[in-house]
C-alpha positions in Angstrom: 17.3 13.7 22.3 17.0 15.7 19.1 19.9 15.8 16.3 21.4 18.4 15.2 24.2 19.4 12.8 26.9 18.4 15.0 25.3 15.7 16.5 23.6 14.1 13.7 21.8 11.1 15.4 17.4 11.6 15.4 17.1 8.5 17.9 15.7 8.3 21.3 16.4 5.8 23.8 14.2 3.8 26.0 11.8 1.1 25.5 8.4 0.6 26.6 5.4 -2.1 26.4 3.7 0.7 24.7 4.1 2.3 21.2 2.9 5.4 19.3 2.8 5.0 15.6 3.3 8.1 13.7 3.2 8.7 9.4 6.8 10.2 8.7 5.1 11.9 5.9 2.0 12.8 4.3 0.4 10.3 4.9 -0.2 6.7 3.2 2.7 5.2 4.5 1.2 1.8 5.7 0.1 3.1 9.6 -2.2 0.6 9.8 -0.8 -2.3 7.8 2.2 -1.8 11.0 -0.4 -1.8 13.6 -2.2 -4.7 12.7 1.2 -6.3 12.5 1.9 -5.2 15.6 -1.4 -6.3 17.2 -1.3 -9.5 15.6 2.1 -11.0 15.4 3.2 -13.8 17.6 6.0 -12.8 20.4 6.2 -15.2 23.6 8.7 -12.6 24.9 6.2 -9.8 25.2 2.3 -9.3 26.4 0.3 -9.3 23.2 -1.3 -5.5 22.4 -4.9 -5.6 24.3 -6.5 -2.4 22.5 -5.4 0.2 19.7 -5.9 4.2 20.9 -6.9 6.9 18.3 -5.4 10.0 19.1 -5.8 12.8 16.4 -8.1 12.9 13.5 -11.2 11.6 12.2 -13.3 9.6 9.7 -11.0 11.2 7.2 -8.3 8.4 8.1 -7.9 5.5 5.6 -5.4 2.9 7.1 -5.3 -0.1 5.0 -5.1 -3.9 5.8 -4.8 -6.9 4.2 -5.1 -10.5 5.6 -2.7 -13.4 4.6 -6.3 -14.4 3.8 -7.1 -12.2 1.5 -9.8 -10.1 3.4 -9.5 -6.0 3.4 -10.7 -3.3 5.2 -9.6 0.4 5.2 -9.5 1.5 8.4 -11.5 5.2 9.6 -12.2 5.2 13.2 -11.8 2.1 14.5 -8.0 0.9 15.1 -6.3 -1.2 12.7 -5.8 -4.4 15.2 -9.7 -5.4 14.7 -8.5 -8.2 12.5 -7.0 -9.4 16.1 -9.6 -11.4 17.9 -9.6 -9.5 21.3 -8.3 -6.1 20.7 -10.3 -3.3 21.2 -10.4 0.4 19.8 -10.3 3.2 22.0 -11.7 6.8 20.5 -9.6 9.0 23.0 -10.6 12.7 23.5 -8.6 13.9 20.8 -10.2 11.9 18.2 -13.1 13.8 16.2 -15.8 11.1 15.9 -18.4 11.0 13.3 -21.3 8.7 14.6 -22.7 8.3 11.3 -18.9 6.9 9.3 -18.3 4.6 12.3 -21.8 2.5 12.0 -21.2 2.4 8.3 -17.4 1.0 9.4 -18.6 -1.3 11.8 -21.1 -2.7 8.6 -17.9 -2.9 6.5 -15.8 -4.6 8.9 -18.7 -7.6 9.8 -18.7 -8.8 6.1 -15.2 -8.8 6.2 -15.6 -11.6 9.5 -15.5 -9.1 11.9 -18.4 -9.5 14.0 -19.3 -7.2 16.9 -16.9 -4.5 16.0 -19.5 -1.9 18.4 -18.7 -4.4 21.2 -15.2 -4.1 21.2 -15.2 0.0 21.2 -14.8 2.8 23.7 -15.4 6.3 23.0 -14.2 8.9 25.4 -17.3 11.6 26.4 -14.6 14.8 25.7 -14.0 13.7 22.1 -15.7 16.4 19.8 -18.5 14.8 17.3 -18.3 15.4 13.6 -21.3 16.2 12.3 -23.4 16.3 8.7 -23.1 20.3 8.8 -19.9 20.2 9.6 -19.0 18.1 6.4 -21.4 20.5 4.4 -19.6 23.7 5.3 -16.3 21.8 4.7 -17.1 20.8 1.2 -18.4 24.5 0.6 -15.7 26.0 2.0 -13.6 23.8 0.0 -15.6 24.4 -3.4 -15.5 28.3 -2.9 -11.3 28.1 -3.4 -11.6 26.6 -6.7 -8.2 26.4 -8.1 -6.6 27.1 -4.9 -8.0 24.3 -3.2 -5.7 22.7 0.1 -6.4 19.1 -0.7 -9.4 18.5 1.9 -11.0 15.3 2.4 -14.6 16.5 2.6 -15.0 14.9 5.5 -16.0 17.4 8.2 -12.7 17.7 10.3 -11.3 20.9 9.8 -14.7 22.1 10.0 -14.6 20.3 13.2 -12.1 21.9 14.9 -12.8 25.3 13.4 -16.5 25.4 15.0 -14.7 24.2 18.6 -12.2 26.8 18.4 -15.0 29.7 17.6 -17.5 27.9 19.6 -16.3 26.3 22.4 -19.3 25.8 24.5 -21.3 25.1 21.6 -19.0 22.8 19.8 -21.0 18.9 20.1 -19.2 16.4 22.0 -19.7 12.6 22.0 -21.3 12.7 25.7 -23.8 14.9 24.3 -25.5 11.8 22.1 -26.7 11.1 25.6 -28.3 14.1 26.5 -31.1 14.5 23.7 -32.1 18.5 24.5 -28.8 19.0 24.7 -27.7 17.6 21.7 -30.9 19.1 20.2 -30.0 22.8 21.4 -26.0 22.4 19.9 -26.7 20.5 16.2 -29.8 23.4 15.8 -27.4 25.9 16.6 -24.7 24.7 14.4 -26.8 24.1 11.0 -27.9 27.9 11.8 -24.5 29.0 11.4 -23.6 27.0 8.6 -26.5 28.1 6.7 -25.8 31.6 7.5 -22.6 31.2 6.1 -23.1 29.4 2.9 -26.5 29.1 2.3 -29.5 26.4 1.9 -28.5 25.5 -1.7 -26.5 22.6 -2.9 -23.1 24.4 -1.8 -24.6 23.8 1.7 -26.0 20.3 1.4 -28.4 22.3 1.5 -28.3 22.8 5.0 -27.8 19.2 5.6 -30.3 16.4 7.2 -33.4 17.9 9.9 -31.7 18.5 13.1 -34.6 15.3 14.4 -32.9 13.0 12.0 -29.3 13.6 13.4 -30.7 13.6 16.9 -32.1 10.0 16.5 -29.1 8.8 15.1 -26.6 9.9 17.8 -28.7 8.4 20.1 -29.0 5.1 19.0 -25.0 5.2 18.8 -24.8 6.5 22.7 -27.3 3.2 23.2 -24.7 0.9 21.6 -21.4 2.2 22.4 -19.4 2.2 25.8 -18.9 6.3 26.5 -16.4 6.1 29.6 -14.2 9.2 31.0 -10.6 9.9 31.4 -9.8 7.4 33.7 -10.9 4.7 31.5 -7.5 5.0 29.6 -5.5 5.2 32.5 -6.7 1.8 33.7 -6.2 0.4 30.3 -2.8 1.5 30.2 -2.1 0.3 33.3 -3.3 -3.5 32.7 -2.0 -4.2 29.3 0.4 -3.2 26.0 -1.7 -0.8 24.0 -0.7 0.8 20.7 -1.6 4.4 20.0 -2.6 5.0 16.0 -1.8 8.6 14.5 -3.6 9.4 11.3 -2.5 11.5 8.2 1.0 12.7 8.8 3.6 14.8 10.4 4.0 17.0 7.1 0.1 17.7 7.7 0.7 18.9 10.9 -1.7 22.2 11.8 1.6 24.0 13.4 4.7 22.3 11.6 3.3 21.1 8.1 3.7 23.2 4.6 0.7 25.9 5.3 -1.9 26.3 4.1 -1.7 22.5 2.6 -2.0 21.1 6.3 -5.0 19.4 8.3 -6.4 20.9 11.2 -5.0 18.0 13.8 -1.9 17.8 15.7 -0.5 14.6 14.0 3.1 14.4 15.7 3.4 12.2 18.4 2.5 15.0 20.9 -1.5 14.0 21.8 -0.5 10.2 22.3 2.3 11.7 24.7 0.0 13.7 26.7 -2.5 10.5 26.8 0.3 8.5 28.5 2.1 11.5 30.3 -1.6 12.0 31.8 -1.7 8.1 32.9 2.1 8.2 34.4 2.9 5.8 31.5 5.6 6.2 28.5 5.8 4.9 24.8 7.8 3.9 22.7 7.8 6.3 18.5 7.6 4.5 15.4 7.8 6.6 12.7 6.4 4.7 9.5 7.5 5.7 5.8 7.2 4.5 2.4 10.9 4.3 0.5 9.4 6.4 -2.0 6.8 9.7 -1.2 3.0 10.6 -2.1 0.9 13.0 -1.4 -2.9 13.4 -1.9 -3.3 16.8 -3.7 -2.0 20.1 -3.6 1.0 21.5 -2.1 4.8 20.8 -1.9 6.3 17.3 -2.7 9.8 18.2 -3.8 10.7 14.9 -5.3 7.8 14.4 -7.9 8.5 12.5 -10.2 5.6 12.4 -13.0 7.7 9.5 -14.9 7.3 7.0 -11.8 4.3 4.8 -13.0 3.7 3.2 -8.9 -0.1 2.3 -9.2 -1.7 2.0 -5.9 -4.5 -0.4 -5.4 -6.1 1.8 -2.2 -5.0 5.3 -3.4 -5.8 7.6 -6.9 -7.9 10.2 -7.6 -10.8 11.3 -5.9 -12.8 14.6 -6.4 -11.6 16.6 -3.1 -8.0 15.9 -2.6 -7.1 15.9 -6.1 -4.7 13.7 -7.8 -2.0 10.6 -6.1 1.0 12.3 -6.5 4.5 9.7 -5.9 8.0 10.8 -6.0 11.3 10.1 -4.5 12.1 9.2 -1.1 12.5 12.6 0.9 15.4 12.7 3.1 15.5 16.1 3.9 11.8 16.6 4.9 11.6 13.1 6.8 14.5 14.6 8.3 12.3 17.7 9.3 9.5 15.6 10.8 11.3 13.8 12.7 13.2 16.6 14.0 9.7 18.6 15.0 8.3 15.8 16.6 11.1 15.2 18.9 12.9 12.3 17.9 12.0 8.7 16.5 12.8 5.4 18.6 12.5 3.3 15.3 11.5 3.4 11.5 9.2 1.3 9.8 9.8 1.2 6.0 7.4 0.2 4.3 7.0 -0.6 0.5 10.2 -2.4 0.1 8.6 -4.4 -2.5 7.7 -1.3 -4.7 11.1 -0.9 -4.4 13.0 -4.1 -6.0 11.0 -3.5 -8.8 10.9 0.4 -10.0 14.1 2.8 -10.2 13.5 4.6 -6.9 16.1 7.2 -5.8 17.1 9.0 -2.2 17.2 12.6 -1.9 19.3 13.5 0.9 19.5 17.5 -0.1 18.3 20.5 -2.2 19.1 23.4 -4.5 16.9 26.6 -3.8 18.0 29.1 -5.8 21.2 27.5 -6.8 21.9 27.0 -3.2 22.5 23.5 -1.5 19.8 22.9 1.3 19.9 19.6 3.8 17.9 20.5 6.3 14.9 22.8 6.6 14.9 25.0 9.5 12.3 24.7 12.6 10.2 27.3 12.8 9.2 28.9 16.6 6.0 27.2 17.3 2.4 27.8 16.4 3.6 30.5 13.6 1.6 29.7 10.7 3.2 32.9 8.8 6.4 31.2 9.0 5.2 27.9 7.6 4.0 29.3 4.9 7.2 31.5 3.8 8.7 27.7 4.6 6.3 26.5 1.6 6.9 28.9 -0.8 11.0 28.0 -0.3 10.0 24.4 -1.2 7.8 25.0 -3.9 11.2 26.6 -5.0 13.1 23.5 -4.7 14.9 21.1 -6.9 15.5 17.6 -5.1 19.2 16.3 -5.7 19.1 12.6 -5.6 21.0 9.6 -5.7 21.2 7.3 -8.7 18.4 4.4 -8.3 19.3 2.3 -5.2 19.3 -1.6 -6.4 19.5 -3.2 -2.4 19.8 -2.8 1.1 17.1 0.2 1.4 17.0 0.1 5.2 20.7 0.7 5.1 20.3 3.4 3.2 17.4 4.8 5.0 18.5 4.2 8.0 22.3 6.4 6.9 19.7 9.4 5.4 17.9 9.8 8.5 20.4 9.0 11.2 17.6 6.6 12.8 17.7 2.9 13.2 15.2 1.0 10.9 13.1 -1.9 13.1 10.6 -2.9 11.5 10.6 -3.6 7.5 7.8 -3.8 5.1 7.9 -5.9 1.7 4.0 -6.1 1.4 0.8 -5.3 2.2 -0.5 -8.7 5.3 1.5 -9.0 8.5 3.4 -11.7 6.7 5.3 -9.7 4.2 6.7 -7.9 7.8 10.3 -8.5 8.7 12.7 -7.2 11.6 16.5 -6.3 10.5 19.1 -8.8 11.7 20.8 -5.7 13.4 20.0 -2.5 14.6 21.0 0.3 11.6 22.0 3.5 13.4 23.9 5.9 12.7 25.0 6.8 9.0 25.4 3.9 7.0 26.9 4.4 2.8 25.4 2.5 0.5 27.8 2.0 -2.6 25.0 1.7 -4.9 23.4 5.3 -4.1 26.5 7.0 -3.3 24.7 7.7 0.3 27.3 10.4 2.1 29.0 8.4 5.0 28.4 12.3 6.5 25.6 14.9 6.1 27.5 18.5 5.0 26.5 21.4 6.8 25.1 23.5 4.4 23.8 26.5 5.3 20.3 27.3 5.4 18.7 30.2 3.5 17.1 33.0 5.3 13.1 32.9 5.0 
């Protein structure tokens, strides 16, 4: 199922009335602009998508979406099909759900003519709750690296799964909203620590909102919104097409991304897999990337390119993750992800047409210290040690690329990466969405780039 150097294909096979959608990258790379595509597109030969399943990730996530009528809305926690009269959003247990960022959401997405937003949601009880201390001791724990900040969003998430992982029994958990001494007992428990920690003062929030406050709040959103258990997904995947949403991206994974520049989430196509494995079901991977990379602060991003002037109306600066970096699509580290999540059934490019109007170039290899590099070795697992010697290799790297493509990009892509391209991008509403006359597997040249009909196999450097 996975390539390798002598069999250089990254394709699975199989299809399935489900599908997991997956950023390539680090992030950015139109996730939910291809679900709400695929939620909302008109196919007699198929069941239309009845619900769209968080799996990893939090209130962090900005997916955006644009209607062929003009009306936008960057998606958090709710799934990127509520544009789609009748599909619902499903928080699964993996999601990290912050009661507070949905209701402000849900506010958003009614004056953009989606009424009801609450009524159309399900939140499973085992998902973990994101809190107002958690997001304090995030963005203190953030401001206390000063120059060697990671990039967080400064939203709560990796603080989040940090407290669950020290504090498992203590760690507040969506069915708790219900269960007001409960609750009570946990959030006092929590702001304790985090004051002990960082303090009262401003670093700390200071010491975020009265535990009362929070309390109040959670339960008026246990009064609103459906809580079911488990089983609740495995009857939804069992009546209808459902379409998993990943957040961030695979080069952010916790285990496989560039340490320490990584999110705490598992955002491969792993958690969606369980969900259905779980449920007896299967999906089908869509990897999504842009034809050209970016990357939300610090850490590697081999193919930078300062000169590239790409403005992006939903992305710049912003005072925790640093600058919008761009650069030049990444062949070798798409290649990567790909390769550490276990294979792709499709691509979906997206940004196509960014393309037709900037130079863009393809790097399909590297030189680390004057050595060629086309593929970056997999590391054994849950070795964060070995990520980060991975990191400092690329921070050594020099992209070699291509010179400017001028057509056929999912040719191209499709040749780089060894996977077929399905689903093509050339704007930001489901109408600028187009499907490829033909399936593009395998490696494909493209005269203009020079694209090698053949990857060499060139040999890796030892970490």
């Amino acid at each position: 199922m996975i390539g390798s150097a002598a069999e250089p294909s990254w394709s699975r096979t199989g299809t399935s009335d489900h599908v997991i959608v997956v950023d390539l990258g680090y992030g950015d790379a139109g996730k939910g602009t291809v679900v709400d595509w695929l939620c909302s597109r008109p196919d007699p030969s198929s069941r239309p998508p009845a619900a769209v399943v968080r799996f990893n990730g939090g209130a962090q996530a900005a997916h955006n979406v644009v209607t062929p009528d003009g009306r936008h809305h960057t998606f958090a926690q709710f799934g990127s099909g509520m544009f789609t009269p009748g599909v619902r959003t499903h928080l699964s247990r993996f999601m990290l759900v912050d009661p507070l960022a949905l209701a402000a959401e849900a506010a958003h997405l009614a004056a953009a003519g989606v009424a009801g937003a609450l009524d159309r949601l399900t939140v499973d009880r085992d998902a973990l709750l994101t809190t107002p201390y958690h997001r304090a001791a995030n963005r203190a724990r953030e401001r206390a690296r000063g120059a060697d900040r990671h990039g967080s969003c400064g939203m709560g998430i990796g603080e989040t799964a940090r407290y669950a992982l020290d504090y498992p029994a203590d760690a507040p958990r969506v069915g708790d909203a219900g269960a007001p001494r409960r609750l009570a007992r946990k959030l006092a428990l929590l702001r304790s620590r985090v004051i002990a920690e960082f303090g009262s003062g401003q670093s700390a929030g200071p010491g975020g909102p009265p535990v009362a406050d929070v309390c109040a709040a959670y339960q008026v959103f246990a009064d609103r919104v459906t809580l079911v258990d488990g089983a609740y997904l495995t009857r939804l995947l069992h009546a209808a097409p459902v379409v998993f949403e990943g957040a961030q991206g695979i080069l952010l994974d916790e285990w496989h991304g560039f340490h320490p520049y990584t999110t705490w989430s598992t955002t491969t196509f792993a958690n969606a897999q369980t969900l259905l494995t779980e449920a007896g079901a299967s999906g089908s991977r869509l990897g999504v990337v842009r034809c050209y990379q970016t990357r939300h602060g610090p850490g590697p991003l081999v193919t930078e390119d300062p000169t590239l002037e790409l403005p992006d109306p939903h992305n710049g600066r912003n005072e925790w993750q640093g600058a919008f970096r761009v650069g030049h699509f990444d062949a070798v580290a798409i290649r990567y992800a790909i390769e550490v999540a276990g294979g792709v059934d499709g691509i979906a490019l997206t940004h196509l047409d960014v393309a037709r109007q900037h130079p863009l170039r393809l790097c399909d290899r590297y030189q680390i210290d004057h050595r060629p590099l086309d593929r970056l070795p997999v590391g054994p697992g849950r070795d964060l040690a070995w990520q980060e010697r991975l990191t400092r290799r690329l921070l050594l790297a020099r992209p070699v690329c291509t010179s400017p493509l001028r057509r056929d990009w999912p040719a191209a892509v499709s040749g780089a990466l060894r996977a077929p391209v399905t689903l093509a991008s050339h704007g930001p509403t489901a109408a600028d969405k187009t499907l490829p006359n033909r399936l593009l597997t395998g490696a494909v040249s493209c005269a203009d780039g020079q694209i090698p009909r053949e990857p060499q196999s060139l040999k890796v450097p030892a970490l």
